[in-house]
C-alpha positions as CSV (number, residue, x, y, z in Angstrom):
1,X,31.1,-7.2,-37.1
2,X,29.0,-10.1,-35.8
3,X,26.1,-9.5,-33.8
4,X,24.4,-11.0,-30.8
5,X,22.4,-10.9,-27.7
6,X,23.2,-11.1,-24.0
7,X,20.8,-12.6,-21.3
8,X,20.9,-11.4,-17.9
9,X,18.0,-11.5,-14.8
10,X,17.6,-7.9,-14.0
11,X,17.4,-8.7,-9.9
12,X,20.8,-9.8,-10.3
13,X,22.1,-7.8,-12.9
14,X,20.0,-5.1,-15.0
15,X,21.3,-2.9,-18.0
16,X,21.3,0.3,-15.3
17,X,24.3,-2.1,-13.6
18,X,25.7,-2.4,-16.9
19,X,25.5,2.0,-17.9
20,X,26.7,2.4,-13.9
21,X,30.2,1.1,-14.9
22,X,31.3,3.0,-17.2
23,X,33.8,3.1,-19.7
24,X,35.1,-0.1,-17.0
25,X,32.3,-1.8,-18.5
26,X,31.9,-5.6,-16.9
27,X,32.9,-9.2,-17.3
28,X,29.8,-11.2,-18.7
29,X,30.7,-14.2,-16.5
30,X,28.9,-17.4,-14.7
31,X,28.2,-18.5,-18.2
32,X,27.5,-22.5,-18.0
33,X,26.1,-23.8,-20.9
34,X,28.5,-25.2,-24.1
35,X,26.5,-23.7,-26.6
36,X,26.5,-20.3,-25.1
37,X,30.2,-20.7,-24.1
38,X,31.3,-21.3,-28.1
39,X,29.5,-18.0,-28.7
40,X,31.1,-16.4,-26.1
41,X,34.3,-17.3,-27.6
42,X,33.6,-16.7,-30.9
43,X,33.1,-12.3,-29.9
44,X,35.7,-10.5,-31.5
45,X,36.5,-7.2,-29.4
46,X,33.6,-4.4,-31.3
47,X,31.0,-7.0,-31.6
48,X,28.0,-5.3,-30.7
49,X,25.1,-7.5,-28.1
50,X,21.7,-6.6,-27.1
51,X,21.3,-7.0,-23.3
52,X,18.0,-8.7,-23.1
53,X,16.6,-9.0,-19.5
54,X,15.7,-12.4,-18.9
55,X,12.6,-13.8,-16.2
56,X,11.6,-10.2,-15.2
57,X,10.3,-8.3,-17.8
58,X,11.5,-10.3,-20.6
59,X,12.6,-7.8,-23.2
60,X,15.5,-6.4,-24.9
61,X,16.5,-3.2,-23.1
62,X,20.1,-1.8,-24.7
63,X,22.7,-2.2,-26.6
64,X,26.4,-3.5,-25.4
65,X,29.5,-3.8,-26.9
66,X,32.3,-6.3,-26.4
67,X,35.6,-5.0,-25.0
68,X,37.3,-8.0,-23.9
69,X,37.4,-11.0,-26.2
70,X,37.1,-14.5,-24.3
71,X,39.2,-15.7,-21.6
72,X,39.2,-18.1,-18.6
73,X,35.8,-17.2,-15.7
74,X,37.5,-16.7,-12.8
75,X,34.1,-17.5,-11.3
76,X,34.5,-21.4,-12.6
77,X,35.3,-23.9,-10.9
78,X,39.3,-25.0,-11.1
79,X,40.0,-26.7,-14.6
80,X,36.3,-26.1,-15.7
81,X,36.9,-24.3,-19.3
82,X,34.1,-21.6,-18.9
83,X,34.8,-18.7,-20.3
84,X,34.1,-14.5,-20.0
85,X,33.9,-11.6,-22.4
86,X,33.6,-8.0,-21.4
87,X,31.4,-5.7,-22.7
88,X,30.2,-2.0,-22.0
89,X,26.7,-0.2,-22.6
90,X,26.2,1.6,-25.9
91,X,22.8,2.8,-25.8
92,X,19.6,2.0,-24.1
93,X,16.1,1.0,-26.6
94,X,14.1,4.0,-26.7
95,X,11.6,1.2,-27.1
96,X,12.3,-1.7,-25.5
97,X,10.9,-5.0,-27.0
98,X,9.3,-7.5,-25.7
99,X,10.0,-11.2,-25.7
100,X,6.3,-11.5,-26.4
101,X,6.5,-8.4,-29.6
102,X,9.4,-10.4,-31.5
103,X,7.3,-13.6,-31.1
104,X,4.5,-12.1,-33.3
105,X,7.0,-10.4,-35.8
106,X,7.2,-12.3,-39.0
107,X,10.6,-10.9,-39.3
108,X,12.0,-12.6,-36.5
109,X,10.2,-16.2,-36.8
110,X,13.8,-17.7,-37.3
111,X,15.4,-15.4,-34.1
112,X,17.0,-17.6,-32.0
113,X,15.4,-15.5,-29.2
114,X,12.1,-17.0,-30.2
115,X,12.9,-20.2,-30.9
116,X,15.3,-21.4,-28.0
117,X,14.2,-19.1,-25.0
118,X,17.2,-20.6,-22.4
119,X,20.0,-20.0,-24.4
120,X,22.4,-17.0,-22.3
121,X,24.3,-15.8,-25.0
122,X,23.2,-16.5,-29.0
123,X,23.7,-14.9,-32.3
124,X,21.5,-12.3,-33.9
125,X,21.5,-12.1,-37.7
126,X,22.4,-8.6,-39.5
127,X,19.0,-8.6,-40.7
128,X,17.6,-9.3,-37.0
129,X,19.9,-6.6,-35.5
130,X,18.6,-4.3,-38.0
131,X,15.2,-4.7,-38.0
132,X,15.3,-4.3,-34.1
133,X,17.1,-1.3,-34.1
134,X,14.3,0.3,-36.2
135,X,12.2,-1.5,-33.7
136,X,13.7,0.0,-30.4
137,X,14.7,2.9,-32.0
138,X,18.7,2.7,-32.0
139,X,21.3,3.6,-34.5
140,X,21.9,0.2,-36.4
């Protein structure tokens, strides 16, 4: 299982969007950045994501699974090769943290999170997604 995290502004669309559908879950789509786009493609369907809410509050909130490995955004533009995955809720942080907290954690000085703020969609390290699980108090 890889691991990663998921970026979305919560005025547009928050983790409580994410629990309210369901088993349904969502399409994680209007991705446009190549970098985010190759790690959207390399998901494999069980992969678990933290869903971190991005401008507004600026912290990790839950946990999200992928359901739907990648295929074509039907929100791009025709022949544009952007790409969607699906993913469903898990389980929300007991303790959500901060983009602020991880930035003062010597355990996360190499998290992408801290070290390229812009970047939608990135990889989290099993040592990462461990260490904040403990953090945010989730089952690892």
């Amino acid at each position: 299982m890889a691991y990663w995290l998921i970026k979305s502004e919560p005025d547009v669309f928050s983790w409580d969007d994410l629990v309210k559908k369901g088993k349904k879950g969502e399409m994680w789509n209007g991705v446009r950045n190549h970098q985010a786009k190759l790690n959207l493609m390399a998901m494999k369907t069980g992969d678990r994501a933290f869903f971190y809410h991005s401008n507004i509050g600026k912290e990790i909130v839950g946990v999200a699974e992928v359901t739907r490995e990648a295929y074509p955004d039907p929100t791009a533009e025709e022949g544009k090769p952007w790409v969607c995955c699906d993913f469903v809720a898990v389980a929300p942080l007991d303790n959500p943290i901060s983009l602020a907290m991880a930035k003062e954690d010597p355990k996360l000085a190499d998290m992408i999170l801290v070290n390229n703020t812009r970047l939608s969609v990135q990889p989290v390290t099993a040592a990462e997604w461990k260490h904040l699980c403990k953090q945010g108090g989730v089952k690892a």
